[in-house]
C-alpha positions as CSV (number, residue, x, y, z in Angstrom):
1,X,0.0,0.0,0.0
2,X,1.6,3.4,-0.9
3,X,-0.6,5.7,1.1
4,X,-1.7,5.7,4.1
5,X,-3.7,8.1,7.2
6,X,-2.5,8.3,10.6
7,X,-4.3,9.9,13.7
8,X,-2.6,11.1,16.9
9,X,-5.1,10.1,20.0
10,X,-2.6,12.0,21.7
11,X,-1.5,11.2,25.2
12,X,-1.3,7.2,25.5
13,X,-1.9,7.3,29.6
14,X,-5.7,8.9,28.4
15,X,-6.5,7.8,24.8
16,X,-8.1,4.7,26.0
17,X,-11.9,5.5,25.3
18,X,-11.0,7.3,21.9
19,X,-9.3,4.0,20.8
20,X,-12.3,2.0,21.4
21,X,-14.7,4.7,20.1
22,X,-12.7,4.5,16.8
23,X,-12.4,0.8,16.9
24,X,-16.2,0.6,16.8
25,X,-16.6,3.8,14.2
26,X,-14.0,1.8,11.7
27,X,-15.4,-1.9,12.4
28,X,-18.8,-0.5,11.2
29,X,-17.3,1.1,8.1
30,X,-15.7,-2.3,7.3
31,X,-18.5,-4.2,7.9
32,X,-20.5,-2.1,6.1
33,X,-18.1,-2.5,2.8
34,X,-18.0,-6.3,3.1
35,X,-14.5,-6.4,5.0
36,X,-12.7,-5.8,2.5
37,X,-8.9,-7.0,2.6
38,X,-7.2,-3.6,1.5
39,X,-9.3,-2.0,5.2
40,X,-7.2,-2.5,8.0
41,X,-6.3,-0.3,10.7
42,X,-3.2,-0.5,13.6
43,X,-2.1,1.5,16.7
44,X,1.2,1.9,18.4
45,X,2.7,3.6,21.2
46,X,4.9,6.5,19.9
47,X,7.5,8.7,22.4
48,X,6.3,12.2,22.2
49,X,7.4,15.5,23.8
50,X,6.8,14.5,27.5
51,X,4.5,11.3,27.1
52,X,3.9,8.8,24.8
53,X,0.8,9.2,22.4
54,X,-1.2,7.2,20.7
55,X,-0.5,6.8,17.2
56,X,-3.4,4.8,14.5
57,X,-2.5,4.2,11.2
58,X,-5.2,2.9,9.0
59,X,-4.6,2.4,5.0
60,X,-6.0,5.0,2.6
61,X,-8.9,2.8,1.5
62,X,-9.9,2.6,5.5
63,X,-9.8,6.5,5.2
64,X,-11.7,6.4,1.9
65,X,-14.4,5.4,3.7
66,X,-14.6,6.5,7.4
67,X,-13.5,10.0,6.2
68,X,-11.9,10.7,10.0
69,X,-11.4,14.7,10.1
70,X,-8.2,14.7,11.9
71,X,-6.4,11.9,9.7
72,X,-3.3,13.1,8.0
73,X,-1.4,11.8,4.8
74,X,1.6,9.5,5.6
75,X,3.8,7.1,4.5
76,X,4.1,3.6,5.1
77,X,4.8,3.3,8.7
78,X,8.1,2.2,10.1
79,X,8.6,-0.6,12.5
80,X,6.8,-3.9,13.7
81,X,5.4,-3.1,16.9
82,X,2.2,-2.4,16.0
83,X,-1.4,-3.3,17.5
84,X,-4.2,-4.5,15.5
85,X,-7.3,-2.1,16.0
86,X,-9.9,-2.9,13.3
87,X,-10.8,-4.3,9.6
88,X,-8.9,-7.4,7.5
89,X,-7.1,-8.7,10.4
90,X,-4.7,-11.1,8.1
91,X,-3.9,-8.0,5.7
92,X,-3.0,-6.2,8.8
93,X,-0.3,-9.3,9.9
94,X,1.6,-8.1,6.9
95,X,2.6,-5.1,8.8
96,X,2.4,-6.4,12.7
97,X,4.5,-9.1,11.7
């Protein structure tokens, strides 16, 4: 996948009930598309300025459809220690893994 979306939940310690609010908003969108295996969404721990933040990156297909205000264009994201969050869990393995 060339492009891709990532959202800053900001602060990890209190980004807990955003995560599972955009779990749920982005399962629905993949449900409601067929799950299809090109929509899949991760989440990482990233060191900011003074805490770590909450980082999602979800594939540009994903953002196609949920249409999240606050996503920003990216790259593909570095590194392996990723979190599933939501969508084609297997496509996402390619990245987790």
């Amino acid at each position: 996948m060339k492009s891709w979306f990532k959202v800053d939940l900001g602060d990890a310690m209190l980004a807990n009930i955003d995560l599972v609010a955009l779990k749920n908003q982005l399962t629905a969108c993949y449900q409601a598309k067929s799950c299809p295996e090109e929509m899949f969404a991760v989440y990482r721990h990233e060191s900011g300025e003074l805490h770590c933040r909450l980082m999602v990156y979800l594939t540009s297909s994903f953002q196609a459809v949920a249409a999240l205000e606050n996503a920003q264009a990216c790259g593909l994201p570095e590194g392996s220690d990723f979190g599933f969050l939501a969508g084609d869990e297997l496509g996402a393995r390619t990245l987790v893994s």
